[in-house]
PDB file of N, CA, C, O and CB in Angstrom:
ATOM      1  N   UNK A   1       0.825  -1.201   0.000  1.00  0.00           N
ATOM      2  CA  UNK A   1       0.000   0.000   0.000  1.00  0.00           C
ATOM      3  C   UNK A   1       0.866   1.259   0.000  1.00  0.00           C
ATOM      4  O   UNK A   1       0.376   2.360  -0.252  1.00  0.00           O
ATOM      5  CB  UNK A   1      -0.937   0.001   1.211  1.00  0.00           C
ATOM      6  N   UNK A   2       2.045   1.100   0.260  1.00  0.00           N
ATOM      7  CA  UNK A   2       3.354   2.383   0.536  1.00  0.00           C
ATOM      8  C   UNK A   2       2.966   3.211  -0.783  1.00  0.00           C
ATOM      9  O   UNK A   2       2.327   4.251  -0.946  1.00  0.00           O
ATOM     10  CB  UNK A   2       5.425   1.721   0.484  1.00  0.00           C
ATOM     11  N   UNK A   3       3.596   2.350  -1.635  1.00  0.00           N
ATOM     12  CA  UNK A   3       3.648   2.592  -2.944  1.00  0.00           C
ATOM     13  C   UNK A   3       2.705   3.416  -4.111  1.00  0.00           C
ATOM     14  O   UNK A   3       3.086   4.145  -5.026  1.00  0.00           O
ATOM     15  CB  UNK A   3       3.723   1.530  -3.215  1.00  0.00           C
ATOM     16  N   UNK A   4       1.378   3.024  -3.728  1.00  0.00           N
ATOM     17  CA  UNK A   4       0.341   3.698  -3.705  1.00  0.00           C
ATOM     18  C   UNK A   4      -0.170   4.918  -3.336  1.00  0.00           C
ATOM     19  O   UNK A   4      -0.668   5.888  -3.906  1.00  0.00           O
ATOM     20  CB  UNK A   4      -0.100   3.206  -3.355  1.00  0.00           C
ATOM     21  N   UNK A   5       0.098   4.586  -2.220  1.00  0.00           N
ATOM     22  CA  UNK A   5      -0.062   6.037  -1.466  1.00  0.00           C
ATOM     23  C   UNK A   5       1.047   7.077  -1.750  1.00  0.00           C
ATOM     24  O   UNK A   5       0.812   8.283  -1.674  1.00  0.00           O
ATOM     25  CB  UNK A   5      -0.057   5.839   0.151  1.00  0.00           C
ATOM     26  N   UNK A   6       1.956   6.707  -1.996  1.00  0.00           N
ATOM     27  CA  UNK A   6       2.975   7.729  -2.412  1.00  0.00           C
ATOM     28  C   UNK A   6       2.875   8.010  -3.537  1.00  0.00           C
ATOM     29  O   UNK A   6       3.324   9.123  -3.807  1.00  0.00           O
ATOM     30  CB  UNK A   6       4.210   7.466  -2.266  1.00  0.00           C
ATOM     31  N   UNK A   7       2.348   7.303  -4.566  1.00  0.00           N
ATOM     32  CA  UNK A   7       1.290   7.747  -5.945  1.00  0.00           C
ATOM     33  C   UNK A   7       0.835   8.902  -5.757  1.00  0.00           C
ATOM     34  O   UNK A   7       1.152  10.059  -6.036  1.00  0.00           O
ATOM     35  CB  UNK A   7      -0.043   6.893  -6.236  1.00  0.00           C
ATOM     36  N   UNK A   8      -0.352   8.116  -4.978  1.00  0.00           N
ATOM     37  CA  UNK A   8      -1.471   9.503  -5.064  1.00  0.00           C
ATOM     38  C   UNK A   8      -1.229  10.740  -4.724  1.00  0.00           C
ATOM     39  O   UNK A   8      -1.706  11.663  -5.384  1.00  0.00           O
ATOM     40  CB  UNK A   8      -2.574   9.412  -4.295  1.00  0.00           C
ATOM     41  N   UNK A   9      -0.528  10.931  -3.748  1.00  0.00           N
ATOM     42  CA  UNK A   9      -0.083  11.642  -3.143  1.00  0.00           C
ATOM     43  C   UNK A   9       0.637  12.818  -3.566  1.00  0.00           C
ATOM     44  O   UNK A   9       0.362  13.978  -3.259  1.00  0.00           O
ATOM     45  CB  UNK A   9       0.371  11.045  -2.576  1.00  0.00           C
ATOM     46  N   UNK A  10       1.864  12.301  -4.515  1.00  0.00           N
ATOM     47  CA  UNK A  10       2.625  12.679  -5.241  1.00  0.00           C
ATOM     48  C   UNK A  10       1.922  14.000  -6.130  1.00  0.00           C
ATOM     49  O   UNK A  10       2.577  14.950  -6.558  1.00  0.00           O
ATOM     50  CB  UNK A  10       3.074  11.488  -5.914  1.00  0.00           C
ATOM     51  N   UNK A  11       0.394  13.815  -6.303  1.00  0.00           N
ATOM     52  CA  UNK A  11       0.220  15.296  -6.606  1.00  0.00           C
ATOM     53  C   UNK A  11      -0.148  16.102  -5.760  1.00  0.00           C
ATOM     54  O   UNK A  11      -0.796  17.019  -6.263  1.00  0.00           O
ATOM     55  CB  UNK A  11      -0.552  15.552  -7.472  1.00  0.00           C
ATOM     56  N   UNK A  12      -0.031  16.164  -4.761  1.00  0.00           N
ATOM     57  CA  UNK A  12      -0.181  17.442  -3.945  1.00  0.00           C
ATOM     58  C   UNK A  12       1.211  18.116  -3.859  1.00  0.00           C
ATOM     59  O   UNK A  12       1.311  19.249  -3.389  1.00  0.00           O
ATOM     60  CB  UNK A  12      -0.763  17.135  -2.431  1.00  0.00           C
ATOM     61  N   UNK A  13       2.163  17.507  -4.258  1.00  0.00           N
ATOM     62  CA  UNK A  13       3.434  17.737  -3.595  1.00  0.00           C
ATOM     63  C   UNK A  13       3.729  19.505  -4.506  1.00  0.00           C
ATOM     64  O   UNK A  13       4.486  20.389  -4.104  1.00  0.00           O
ATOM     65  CB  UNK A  13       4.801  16.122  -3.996  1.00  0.00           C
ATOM     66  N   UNK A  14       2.969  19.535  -5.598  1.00  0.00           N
ATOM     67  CA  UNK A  14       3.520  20.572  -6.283  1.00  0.00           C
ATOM     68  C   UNK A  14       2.407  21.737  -5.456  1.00  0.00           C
ATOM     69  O   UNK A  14       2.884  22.872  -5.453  1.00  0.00           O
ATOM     70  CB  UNK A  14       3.470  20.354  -8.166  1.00  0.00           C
ATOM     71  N   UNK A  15       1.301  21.647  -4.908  1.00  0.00           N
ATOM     72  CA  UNK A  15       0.451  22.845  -3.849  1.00  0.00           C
ATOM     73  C   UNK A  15       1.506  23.100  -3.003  1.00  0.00           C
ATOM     74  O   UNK A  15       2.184  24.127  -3.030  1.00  0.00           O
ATOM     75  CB  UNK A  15      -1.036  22.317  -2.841  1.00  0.00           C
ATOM     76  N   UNK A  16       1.670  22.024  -2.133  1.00  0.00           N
ATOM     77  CA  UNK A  16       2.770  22.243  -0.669  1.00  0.00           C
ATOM     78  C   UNK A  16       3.833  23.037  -1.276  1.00  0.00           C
ATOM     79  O   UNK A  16       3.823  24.144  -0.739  1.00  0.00           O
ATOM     80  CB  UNK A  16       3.575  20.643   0.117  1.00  0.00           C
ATOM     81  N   UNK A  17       4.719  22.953  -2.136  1.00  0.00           N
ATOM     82  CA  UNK A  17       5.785  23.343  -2.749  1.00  0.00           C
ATOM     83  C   UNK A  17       5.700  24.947  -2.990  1.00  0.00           C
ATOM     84  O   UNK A  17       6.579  25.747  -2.670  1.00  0.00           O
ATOM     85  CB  UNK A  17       5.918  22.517  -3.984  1.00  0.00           C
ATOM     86  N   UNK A  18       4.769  25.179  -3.464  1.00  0.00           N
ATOM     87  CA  UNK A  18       4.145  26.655  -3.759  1.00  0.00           C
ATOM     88  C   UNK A  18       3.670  27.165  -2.509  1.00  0.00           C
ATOM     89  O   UNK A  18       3.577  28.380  -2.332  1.00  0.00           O
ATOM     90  CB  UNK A  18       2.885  26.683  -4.825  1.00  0.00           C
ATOM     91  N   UNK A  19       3.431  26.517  -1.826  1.00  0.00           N
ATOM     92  CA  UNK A  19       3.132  27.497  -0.190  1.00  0.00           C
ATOM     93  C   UNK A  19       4.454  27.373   0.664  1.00  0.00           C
ATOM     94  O   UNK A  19       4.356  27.774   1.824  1.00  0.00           O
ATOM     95  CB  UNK A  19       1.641  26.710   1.012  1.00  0.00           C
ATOM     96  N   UNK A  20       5.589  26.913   0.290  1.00  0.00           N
ATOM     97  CA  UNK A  20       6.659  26.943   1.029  1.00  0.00           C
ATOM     98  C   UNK A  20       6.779  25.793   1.985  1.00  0.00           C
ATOM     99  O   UNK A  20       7.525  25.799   2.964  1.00  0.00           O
ATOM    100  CB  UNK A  20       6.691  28.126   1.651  1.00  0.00           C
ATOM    101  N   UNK A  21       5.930  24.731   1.605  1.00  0.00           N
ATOM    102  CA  UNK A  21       5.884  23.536   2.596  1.00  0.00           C
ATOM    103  C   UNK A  21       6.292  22.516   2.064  1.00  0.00           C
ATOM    104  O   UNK A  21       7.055  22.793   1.139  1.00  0.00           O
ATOM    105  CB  UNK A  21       4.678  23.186   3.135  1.00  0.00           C
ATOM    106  N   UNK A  22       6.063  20.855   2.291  1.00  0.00           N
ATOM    107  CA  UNK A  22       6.200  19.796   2.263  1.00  0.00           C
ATOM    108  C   UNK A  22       5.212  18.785   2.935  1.00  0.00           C
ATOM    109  O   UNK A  22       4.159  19.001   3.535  1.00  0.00           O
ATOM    110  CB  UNK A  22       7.243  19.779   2.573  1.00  0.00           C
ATOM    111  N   UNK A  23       5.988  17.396   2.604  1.00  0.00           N
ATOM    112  CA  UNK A  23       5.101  16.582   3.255  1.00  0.00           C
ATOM    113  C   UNK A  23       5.888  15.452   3.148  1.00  0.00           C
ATOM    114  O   UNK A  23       6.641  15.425   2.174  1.00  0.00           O
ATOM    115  CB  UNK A  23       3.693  16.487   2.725  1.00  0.00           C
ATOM    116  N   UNK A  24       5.909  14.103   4.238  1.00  0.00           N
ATOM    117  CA  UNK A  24       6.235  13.076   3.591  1.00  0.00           C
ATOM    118  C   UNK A  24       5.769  12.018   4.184  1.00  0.00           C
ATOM    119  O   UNK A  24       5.634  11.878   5.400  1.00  0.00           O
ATOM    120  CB  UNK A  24       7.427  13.001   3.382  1.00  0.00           C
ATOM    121  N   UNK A  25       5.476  11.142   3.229  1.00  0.00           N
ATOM    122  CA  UNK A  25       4.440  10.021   4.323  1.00  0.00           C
ATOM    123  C   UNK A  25       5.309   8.997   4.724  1.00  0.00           C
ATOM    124  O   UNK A  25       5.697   8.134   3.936  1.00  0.00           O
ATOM    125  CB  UNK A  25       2.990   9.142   3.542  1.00  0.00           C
ATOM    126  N   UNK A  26       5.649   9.043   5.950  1.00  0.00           N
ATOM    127  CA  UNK A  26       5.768   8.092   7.294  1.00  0.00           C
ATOM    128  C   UNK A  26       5.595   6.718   6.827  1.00  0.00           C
ATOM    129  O   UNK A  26       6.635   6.060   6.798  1.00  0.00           O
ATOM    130  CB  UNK A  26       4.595   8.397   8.502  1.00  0.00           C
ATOM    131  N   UNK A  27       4.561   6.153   6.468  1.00  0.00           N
ATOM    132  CA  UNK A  27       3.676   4.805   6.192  1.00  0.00           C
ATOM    133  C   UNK A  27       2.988   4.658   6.333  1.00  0.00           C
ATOM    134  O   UNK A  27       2.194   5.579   6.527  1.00  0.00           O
ATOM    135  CB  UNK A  27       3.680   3.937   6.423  1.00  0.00           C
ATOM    136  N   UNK A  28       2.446   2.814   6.397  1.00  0.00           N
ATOM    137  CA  UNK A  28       0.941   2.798   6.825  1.00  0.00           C
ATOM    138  C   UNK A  28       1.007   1.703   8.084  1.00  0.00           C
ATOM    139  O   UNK A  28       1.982   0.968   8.237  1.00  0.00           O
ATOM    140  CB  UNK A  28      -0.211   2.260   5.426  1.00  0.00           C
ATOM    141  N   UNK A  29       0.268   1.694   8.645  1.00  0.00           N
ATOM    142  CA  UNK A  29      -0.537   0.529   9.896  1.00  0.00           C
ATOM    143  C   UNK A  29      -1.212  -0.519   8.879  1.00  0.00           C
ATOM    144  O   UNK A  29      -1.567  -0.565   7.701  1.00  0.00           O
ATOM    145  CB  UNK A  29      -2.085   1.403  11.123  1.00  0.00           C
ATOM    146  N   UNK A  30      -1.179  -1.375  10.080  1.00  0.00           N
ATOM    147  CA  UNK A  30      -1.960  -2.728   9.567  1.00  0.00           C
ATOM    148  C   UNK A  30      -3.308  -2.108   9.554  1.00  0.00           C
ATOM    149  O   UNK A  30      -3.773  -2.518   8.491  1.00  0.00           O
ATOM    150  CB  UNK A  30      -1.870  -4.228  10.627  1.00  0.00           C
ATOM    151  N   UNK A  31      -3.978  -1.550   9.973  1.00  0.00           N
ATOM    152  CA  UNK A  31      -5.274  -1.144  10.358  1.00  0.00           C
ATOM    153  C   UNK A  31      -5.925  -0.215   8.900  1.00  0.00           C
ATOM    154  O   UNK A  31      -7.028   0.315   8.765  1.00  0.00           O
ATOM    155  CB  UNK A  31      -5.105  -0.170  11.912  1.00  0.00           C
ATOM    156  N   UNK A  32      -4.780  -0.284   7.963  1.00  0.00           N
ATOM    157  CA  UNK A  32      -5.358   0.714   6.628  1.00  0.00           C
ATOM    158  C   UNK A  32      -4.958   2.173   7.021  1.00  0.00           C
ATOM    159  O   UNK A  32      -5.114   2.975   6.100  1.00  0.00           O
ATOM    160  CB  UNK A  32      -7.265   0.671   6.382  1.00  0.00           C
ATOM    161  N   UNK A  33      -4.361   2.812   8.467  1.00  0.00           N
ATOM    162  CA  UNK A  33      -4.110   4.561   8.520  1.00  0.00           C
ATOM    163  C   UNK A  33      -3.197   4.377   7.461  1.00  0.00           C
ATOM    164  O   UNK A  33      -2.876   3.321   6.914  1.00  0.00           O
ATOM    165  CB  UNK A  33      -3.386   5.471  10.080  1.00  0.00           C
ATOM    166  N   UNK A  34      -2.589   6.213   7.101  1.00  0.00           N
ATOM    167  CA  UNK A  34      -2.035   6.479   6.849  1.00  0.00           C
ATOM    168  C   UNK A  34      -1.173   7.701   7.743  1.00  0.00           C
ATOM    169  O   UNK A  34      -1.759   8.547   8.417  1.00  0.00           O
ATOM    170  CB  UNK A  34      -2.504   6.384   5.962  1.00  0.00           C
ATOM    171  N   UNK A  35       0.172   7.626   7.623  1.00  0.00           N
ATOM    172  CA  UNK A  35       0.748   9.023   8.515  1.00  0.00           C
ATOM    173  C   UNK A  35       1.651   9.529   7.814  1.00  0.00           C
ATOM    174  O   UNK A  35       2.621   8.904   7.384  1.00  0.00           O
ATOM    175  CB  UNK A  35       1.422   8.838   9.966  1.00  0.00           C
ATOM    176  N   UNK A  36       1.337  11.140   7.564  1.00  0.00           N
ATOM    177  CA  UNK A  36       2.370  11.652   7.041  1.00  0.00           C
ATOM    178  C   UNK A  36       2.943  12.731   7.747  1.00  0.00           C
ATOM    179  O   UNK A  36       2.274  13.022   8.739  1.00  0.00           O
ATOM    180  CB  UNK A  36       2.107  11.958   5.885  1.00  0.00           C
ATOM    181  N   UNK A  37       3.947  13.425   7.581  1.00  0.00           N
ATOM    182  CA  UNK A  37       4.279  14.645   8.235  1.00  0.00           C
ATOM    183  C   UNK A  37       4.755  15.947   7.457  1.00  0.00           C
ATOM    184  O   UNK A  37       5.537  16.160   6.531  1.00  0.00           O
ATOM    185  CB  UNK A  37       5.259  14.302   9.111  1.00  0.00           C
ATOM    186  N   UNK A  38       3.967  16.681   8.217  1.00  0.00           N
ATOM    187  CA  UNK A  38       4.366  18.238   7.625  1.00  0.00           C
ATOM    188  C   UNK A  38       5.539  18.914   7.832  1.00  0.00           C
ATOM    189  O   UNK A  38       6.006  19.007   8.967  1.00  0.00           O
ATOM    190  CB  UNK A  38       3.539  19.209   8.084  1.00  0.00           C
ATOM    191  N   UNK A  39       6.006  19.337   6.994  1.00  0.00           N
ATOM    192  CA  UNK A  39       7.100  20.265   7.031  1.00  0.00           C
ATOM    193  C   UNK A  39       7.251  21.700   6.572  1.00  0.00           C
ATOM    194  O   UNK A  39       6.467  21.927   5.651  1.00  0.00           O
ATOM    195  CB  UNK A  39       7.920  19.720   6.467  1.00  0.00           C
ATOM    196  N   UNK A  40       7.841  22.532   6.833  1.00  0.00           N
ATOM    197  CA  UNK A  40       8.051  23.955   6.425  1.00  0.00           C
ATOM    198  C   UNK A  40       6.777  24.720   7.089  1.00  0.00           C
ATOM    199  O   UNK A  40       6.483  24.573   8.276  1.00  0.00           O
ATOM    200  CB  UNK A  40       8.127  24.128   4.684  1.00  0.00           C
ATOM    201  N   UNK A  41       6.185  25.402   6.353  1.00  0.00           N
ATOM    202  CA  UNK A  41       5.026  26.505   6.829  1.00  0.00           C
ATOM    203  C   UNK A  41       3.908  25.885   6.702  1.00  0.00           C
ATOM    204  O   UNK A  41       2.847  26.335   7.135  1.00  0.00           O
ATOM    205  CB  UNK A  41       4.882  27.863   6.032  1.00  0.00           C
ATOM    206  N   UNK A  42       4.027  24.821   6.112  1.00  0.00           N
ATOM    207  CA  UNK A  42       2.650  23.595   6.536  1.00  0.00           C
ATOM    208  C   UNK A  42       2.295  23.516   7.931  1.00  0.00           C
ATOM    209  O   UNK A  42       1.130  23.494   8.327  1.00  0.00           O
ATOM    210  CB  UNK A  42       3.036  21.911   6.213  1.00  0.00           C
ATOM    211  N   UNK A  43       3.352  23.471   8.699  1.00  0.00           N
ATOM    212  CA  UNK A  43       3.167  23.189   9.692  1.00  0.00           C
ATOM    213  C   UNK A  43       2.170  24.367  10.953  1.00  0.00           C
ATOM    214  O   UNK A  43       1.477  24.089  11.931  1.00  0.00           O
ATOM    215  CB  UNK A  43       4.488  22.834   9.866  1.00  0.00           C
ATOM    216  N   UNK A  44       2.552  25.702  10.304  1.00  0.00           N
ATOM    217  CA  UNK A  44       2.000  26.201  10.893  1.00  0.00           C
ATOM    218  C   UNK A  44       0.194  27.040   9.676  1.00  0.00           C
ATOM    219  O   UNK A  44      -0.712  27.843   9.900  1.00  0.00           O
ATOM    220  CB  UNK A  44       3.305  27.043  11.632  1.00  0.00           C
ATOM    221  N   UNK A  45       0.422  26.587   9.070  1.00  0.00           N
ATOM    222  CA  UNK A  45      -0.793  26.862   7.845  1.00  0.00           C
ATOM    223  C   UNK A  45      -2.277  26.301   8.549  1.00  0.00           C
ATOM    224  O   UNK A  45      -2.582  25.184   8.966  1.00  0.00           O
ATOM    225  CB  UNK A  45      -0.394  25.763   6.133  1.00  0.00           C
ATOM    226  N   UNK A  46      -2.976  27.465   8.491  1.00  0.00           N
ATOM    227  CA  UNK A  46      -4.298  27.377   9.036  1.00  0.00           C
ATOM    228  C   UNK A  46      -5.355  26.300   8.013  1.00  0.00           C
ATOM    229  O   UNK A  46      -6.436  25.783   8.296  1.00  0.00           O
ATOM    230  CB  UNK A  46      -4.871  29.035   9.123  1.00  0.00           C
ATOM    231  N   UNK A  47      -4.680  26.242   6.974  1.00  0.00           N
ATOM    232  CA  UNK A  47      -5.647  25.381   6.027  1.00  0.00           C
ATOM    233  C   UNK A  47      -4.939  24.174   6.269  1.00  0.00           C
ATOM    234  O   UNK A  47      -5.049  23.658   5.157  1.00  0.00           O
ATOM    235  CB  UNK A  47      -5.791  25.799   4.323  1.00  0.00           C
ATOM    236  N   UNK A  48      -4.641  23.805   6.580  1.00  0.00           N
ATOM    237  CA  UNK A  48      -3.786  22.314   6.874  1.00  0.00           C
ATOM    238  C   UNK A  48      -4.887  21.051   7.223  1.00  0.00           C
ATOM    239  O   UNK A  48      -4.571  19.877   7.029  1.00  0.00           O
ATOM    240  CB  UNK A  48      -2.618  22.514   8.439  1.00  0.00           C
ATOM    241  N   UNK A  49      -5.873  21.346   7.622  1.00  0.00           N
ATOM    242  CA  UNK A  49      -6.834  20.481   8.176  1.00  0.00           C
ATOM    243  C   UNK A  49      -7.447  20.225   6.840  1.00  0.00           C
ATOM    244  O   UNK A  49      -7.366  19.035   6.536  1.00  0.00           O
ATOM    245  CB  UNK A  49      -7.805  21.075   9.380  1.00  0.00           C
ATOM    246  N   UNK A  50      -8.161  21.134   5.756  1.00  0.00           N
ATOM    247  CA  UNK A  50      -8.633  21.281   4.750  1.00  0.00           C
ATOM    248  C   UNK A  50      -7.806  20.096   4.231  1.00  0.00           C
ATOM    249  O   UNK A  50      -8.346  18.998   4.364  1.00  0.00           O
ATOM    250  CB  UNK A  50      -8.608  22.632   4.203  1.00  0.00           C
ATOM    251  N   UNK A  51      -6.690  20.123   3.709  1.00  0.00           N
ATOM    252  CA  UNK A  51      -5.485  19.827   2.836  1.00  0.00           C
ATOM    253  C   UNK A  51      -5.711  18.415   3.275  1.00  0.00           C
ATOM    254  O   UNK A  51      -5.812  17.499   2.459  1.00  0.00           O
ATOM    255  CB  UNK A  51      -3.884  20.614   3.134  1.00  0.00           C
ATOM    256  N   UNK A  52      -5.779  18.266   4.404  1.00  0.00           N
ATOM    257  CA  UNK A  52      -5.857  16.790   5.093  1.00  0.00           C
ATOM    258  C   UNK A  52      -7.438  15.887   4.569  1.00  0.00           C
ATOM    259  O   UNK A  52      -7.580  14.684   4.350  1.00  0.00           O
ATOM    260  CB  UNK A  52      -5.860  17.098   7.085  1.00  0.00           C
ATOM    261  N   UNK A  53      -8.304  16.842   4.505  1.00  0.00           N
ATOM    262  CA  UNK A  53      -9.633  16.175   4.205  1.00  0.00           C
ATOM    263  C   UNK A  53      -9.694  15.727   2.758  1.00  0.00           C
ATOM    264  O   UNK A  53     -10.313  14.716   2.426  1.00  0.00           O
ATOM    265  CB  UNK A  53     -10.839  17.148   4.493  1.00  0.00           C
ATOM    266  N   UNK A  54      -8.879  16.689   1.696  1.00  0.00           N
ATOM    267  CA  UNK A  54      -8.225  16.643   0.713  1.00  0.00           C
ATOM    268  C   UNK A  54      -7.155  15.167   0.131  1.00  0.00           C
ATOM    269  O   UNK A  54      -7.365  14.276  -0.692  1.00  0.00           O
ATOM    270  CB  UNK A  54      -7.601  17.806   1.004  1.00  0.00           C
ATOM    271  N   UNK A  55      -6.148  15.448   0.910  1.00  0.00           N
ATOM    272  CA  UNK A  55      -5.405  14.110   0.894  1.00  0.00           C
ATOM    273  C   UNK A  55      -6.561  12.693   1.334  1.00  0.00           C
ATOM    274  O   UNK A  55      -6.505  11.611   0.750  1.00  0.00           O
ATOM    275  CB  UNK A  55      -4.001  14.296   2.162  1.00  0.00           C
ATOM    276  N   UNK A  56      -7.384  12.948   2.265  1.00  0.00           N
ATOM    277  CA  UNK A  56      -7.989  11.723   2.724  1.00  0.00           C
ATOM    278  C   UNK A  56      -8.830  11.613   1.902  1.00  0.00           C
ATOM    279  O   UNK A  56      -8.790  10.427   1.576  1.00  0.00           O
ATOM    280  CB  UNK A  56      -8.495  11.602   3.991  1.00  0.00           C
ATOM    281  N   UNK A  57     -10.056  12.410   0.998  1.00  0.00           N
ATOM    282  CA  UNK A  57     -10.597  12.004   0.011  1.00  0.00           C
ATOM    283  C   UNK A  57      -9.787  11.216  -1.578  1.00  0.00           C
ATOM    284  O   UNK A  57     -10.129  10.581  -2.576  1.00  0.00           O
ATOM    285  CB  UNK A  57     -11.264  13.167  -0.131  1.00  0.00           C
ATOM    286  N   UNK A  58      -8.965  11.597  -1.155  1.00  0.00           N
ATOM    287  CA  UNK A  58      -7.690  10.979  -2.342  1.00  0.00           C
ATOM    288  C   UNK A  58      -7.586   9.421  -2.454  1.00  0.00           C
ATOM    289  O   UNK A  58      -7.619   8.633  -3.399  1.00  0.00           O
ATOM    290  CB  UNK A  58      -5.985  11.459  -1.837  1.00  0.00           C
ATOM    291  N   UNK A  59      -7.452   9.308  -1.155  1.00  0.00           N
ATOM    292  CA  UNK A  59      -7.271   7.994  -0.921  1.00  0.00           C
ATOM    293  C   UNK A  59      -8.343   6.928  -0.726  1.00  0.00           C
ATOM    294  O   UNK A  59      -8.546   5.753  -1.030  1.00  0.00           O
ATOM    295  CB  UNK A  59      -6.585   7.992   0.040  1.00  0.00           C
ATOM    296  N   UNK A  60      -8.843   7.783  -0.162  1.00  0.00           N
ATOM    297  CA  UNK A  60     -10.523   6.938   0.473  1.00  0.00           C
ATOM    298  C   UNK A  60     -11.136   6.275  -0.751  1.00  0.00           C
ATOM    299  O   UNK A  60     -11.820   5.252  -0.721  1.00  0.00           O
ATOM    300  CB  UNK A  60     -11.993   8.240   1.149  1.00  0.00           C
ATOM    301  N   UNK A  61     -10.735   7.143  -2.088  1.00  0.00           N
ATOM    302  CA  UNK A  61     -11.627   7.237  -3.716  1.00  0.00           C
ATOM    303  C   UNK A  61     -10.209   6.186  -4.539  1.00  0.00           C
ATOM    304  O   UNK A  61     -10.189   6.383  -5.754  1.00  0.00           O
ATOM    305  CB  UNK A  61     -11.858   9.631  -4.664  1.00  0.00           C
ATOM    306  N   UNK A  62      -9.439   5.476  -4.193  1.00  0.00           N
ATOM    307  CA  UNK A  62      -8.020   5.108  -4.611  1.00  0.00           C
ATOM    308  C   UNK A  62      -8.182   3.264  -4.067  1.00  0.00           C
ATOM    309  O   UNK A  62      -8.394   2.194  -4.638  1.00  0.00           O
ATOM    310  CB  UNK A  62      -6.560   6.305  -3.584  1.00  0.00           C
ATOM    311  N   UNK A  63      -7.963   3.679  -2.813  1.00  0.00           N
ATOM    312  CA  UNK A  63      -7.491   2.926  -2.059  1.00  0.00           C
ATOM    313  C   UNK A  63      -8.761   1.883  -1.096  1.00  0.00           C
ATOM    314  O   UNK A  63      -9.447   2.558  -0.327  1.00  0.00           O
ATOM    315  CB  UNK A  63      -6.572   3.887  -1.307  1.00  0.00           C
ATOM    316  N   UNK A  64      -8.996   0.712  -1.115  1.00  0.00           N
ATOM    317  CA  UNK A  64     -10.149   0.213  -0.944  1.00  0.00           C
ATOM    318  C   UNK A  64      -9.799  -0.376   0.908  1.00  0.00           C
ATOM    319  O   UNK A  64     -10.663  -0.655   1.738  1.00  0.00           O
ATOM    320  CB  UNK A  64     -10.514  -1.030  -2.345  1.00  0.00           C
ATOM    321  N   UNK A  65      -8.664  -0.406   1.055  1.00  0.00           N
ATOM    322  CA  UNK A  65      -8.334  -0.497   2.787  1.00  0.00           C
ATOM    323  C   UNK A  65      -8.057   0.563   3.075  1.00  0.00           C
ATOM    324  O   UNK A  65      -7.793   0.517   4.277  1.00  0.00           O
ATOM    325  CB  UNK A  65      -7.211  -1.345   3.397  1.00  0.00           C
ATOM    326  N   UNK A  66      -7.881   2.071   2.530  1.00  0.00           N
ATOM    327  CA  UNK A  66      -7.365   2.692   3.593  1.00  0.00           C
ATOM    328  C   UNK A  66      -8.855   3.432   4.550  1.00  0.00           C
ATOM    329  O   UNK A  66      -9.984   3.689   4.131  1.00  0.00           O
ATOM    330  CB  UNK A  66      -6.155   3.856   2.916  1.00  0.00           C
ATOM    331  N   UNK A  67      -8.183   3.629   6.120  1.00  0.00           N
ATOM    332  CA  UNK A  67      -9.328   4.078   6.758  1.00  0.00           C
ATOM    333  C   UNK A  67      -8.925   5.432   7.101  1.00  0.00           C
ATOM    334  O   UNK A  67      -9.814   6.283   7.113  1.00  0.00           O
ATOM    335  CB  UNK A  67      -9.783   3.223   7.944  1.00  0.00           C
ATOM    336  N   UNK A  68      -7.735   5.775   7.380  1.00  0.00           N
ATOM    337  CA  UNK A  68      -6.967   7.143   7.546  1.00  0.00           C
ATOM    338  C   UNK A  68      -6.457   7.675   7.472  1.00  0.00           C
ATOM    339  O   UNK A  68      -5.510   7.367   6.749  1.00  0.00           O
ATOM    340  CB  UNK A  68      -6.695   7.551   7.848  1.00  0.00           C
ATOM    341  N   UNK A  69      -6.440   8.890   8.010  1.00  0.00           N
ATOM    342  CA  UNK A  69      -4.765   9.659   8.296  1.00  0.00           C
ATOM    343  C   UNK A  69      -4.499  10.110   8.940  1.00  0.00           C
ATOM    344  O   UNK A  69      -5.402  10.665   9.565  1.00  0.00           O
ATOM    345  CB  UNK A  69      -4.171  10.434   7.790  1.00  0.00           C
ATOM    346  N   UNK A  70      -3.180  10.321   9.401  1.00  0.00           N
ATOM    347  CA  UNK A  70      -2.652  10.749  10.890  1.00  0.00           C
ATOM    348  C   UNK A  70      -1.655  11.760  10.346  1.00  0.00           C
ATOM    349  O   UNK A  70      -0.516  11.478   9.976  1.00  0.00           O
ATOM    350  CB  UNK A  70      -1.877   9.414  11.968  1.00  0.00           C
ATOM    351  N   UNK A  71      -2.034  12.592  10.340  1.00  0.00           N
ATOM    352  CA  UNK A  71      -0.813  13.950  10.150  1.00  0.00           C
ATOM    353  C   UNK A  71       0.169  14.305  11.702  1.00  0.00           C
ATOM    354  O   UNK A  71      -0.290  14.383  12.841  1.00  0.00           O
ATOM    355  CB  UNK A  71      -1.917  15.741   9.728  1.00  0.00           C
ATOM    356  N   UNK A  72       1.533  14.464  11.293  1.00  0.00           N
ATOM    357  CA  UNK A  72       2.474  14.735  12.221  1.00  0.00           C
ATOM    358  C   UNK A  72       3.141  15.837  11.443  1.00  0.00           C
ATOM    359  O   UNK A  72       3.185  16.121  10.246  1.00  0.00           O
ATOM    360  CB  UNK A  72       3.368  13.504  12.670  1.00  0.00           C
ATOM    361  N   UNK A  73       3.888  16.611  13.072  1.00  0.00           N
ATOM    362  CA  UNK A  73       4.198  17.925  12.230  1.00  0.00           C
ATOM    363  C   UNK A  73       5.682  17.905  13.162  1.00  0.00           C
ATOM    364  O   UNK A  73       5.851  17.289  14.215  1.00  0.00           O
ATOM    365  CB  UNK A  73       2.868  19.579  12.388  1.00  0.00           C
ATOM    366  N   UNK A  74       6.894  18.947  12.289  1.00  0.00           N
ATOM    367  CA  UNK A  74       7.919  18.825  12.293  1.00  0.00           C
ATOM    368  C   UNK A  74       7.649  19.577  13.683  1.00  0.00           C
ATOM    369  O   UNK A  74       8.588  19.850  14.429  1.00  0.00           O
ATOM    370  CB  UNK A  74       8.746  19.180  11.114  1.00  0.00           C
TER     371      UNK A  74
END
């Protein structure tokens, strides 16, 4: 599922990039989460939660085990 998810994923990377941020996903749990972590001004970015509902509709519409995500911040 790594692999995948780092697919999908892979297009947000050019938004984060343009707001001066990052991201990189951690992995996954047996349980289907996902965890990634923020970096740069992501971290402190008020839309970050948005971005997250964003990434999780990504996957949710992708990915037929995944159940989450767990964002961590630098």
């Amino acid at each position: 599922m790594n692999d995948d998810v780092n697919e999908i994923l892979s297009h947000f990377k050019p938004f984060f990039h343009a707001h001066g941020g990052d991201f990189e996903v951690e992995g996954t749990t047996d349980d289907g989460k996902v965890r990634v972590r923020l970096t740069g001004e992501c971290v402190l970015c008020e839309l970050k939660d948005r971005t997250a509902e964003g990434m999780t509709m990504a996957l949710r519409n992708s990915l037929p085990d995944f159940q989450g995500i767990e964002i961590a911040e630098d």
